[in-house]
Structures are given as C-alpha cells and as structure tokens.
N, C-alpha and C positions, 0 to 999 in steps of 0.2 A: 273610039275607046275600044280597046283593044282587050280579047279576057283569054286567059291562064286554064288551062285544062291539065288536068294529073290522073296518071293512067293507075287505076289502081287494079291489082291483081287481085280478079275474084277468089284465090285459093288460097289468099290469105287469111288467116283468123285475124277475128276485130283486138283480140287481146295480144296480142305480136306486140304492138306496139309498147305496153306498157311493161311487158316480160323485157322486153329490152332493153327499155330505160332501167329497170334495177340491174340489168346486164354491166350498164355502165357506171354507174355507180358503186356496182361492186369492184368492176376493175381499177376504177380510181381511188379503190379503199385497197386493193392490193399494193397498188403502183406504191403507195404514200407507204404501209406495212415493209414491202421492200425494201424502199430507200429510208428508212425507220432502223430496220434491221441493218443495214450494211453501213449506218453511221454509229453503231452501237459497235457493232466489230472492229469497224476503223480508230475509234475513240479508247473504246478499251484496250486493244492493242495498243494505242502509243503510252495509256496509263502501265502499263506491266514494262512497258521497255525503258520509260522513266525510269519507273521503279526499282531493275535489277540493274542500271546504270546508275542510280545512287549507291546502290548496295556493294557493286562493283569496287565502290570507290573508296567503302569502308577498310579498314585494314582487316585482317582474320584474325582476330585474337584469340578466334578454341586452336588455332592451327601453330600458336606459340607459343600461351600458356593456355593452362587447366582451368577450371571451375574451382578445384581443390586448392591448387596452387595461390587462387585470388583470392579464395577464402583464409589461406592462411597466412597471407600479406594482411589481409584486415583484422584478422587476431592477432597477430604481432604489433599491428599500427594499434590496436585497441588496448592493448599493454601499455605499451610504453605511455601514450595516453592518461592512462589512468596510474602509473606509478612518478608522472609526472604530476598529476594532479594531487596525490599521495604527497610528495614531496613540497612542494608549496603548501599543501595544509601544514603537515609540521613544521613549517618553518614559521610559519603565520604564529601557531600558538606554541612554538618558542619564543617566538617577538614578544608576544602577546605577555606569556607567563614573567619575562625579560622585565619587561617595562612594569608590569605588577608589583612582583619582588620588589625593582629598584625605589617603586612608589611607596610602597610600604612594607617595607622590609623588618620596621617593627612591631608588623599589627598580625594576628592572629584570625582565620577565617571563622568565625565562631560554630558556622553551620558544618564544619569539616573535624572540629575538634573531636567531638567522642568516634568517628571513624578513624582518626592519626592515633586518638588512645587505642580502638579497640587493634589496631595493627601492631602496633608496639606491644600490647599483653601477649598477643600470638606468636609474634616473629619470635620476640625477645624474650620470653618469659624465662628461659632453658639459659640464657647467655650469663656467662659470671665474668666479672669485670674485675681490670687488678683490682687489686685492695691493698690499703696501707694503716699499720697500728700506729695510730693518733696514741695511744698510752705514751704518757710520760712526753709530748711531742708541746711545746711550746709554740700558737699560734699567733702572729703579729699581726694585729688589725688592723693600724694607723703608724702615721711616722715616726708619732712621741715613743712608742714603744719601739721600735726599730732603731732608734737612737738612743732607750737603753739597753739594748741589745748587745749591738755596736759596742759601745760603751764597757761593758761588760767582758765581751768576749778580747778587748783588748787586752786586758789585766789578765789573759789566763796564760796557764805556759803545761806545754807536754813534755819539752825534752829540759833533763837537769844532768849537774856533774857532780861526783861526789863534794862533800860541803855544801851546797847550795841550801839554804833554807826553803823549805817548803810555805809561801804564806799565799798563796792561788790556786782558786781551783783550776781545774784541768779541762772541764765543760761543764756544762749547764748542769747538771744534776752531780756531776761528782766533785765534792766539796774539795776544802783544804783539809777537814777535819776526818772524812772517808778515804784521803791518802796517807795520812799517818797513822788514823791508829786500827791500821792493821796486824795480824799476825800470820804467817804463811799466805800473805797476799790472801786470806778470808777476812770480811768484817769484821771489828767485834764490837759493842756495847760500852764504848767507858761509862766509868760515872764521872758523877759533876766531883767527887773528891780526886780520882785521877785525873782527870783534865787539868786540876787545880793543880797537881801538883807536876804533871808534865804538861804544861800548854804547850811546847815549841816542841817542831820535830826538824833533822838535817838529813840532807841526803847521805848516809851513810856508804850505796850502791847501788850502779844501773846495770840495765841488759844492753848484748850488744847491738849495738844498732841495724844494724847487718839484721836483724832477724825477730825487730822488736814489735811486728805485730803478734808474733804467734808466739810471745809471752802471756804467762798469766797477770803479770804487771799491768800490761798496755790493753788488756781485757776485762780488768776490774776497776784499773785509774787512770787509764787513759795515759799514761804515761811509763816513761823510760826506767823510773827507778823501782829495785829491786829487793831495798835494805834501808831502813831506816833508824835514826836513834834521836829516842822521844828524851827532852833533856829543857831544865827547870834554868832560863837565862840568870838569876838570880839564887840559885843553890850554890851553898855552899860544901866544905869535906864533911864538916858536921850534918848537917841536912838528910845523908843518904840517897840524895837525888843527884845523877848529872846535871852537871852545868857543859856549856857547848864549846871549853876546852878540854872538858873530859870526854866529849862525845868524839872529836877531831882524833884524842890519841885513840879510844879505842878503835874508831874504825884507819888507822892510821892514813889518815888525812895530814897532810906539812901544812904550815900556816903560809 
C-alpha cells in the first residue's frame, strides 16, 4: 500500500486557503454579472431596432398635414353630422305632426288651447279685418228660402221703354211703389187717398243707356227710367185723373 505526500509551503498562511475560495466565488458572480450584462445590451438593442422599423413603416402624417388642419376635418365632419342629425329630426316630427293632424284633424289639443288663445290676443289684437254692412242685406239659410229668392228675383225687371208699365220691383228693397211715386227722382210719401186715386204708373222716359249707371235714376231705382206718368186705368174726362191713354198722348208715346 502505497501513501500520497503533499508538500506544503511553510510560508503560507493557514487562511490562504479560505481567502481564496471567496476569490472564486466572486469571480463566478462576476463572470455570470458580465454575461447578464452584455445580454441585456444585446436584447435591448434588438427591442429599439424593432421598434424604429416599425415606426419606419408608419406613414408621416405631421409631414403632410397639420394637427390644425385634422382638427378642422373633424369640425367640419362634426357639422355636417350634427345638421344631418338636425334634419332627420325635423323630418320625424313633420311625419309625426303629418300623421296627428291627418288622425284628428277635428279635435282640438285642449292642454294647448289658452296658449293658441293667448297668441292670437297678442299677434292679432291691432289686425282689422274687411268688414261688410249686413244693414238691409238679406241672409238665406236653407234651400226653401233660396227658392224664394230665386223665385223672386225673376219677376224683377231694371231696364224699360217708354210705355211699359211699371208693375215689378227692380230688387229686393226697391219696390214697384218707390219707383213711381217719385218726384225729381226724390222719394215721397203718398197717402192711401193718392194711391187710390193713381194706382198705376207708365214709363213715360228713360236715360241713356250708354251712361245709366251714373244716373240718379239707376241710384235710387235701380233702373233706366227717368219720367213717369202716374194715371187711374179706369178714369175717366169727368174724373180729373189720367187714364193711360191720356198718359201715352201726353208723353207722346204712338200706340
């Protein structure tokens, strides 16, 4: 059996040995720090190069338009937008109001009424509207009276020739009786004993036609004549009343 000898140097300290093992220790905590370090370099470096090769690849868009310029593409786009949106609503609640009306066209909102009155006392209060005199105006309510109306008004006559007897009136309020017994085309009063004694009147004279409204004739009787001769059908020479061949010669009328 064979034995092993190890020469050891007496000028070594007994502690050498342990000083050294932390020697190595440390350098394998550098070694490991190093290669730590230099894959943190290599790693982040490829992350940046990534990086500004994506960015590369972006277009430049401060380099063709503005910041201004995009802002004011999005306000324009944000109009139109919203006066689109504008526009569709009034159309909705024209549909809407459309179909309302046509649904009840004769119903009254009752919650909106005294606001419709109090607009109309404001707007309109100042407004004067035509007007017309109802005086003396005869108003037909129903048919039955429109067919005496009718009825009526066919019996009337405005234009005459001398001789014609006057027995119609001329319109609704001017009689057969307020065409003859006039005097200067002014009214007048008979009594019931003149009446009696001249009932009948003859056209004695008209105006000419040419220019008969702006007679006083056609302004108080609605008609043409101008001259009349009030005359007793049954007088005779004794009587002192005309009879209506004596009214013919005076206004020299031929038979």
């Amino acid at each position: 059996m064979s034995k092993k000898y190890q020469i050891i140097n007496s000028n070594t300290d007994s502690n050498c040995l342990d000083e050294c093992t932390i020697f190595y220790i440390l350098y394998i905590v550098l070694f490991f720090v190093i290669i730590f370090i230099i894959y943190k370099i290599i790693f982040g470096f490829y992350q940046k190069k990534e990086k500004f090769e994506n960015v590369s690849q972006i277009p430049s868009i401060s380099s063709t338009i503005t910041s201004q310029e995009i802002l004011h593409d999005l306000t324009e786009k944000n109009k139109e937008l919203n006066t689109i949106k504008d526009t569709l609503e009034n159309k909705l609640i024209e549909q809407s109001q459309a179909i309302y009306i046509s649904n009840n066209f004769n119903k009254v909102d009752s919650s909106s009424f005294n606001d419709e009155l109090s607009y109309l006392l404001v707007n309109f209060s100042g407004t004067k509207f035509p007007e017309f005199n109802m005086d003396n105006k005869k108003i037909i309510n129903n048919q039955k009276e429109l067919d005496i109306i009718m009825t009526e008004s066919k019996n009337m006559k405005n234009i005459y020739i001398p001789g014609d007897i006057v027995t119609s009136n001329s319109t609704f309020n001017i009689s057969k009786d307020d065409i003859c017994y006039r005097y200067n085309n002014k009214p007048i009063k008979p009594t019931l004993e003149f009446m009696t004694k001249y009932p009948n009147c003859m056209v004695c004279a008209v105006e000419d036609n040419n220019n008969i409204k702006d007679t006083l004739g056609w302004k108080h009787t609605k008609t043409n004549i101008s001259k009349v001769c009030l005359y007793d059908p049954k007088a005779t020479d004794k009587t002192g009343t005309p009879n209506l061949a004596q009214c013919k010669s005076y206004c020299n009328i031929k038979s």
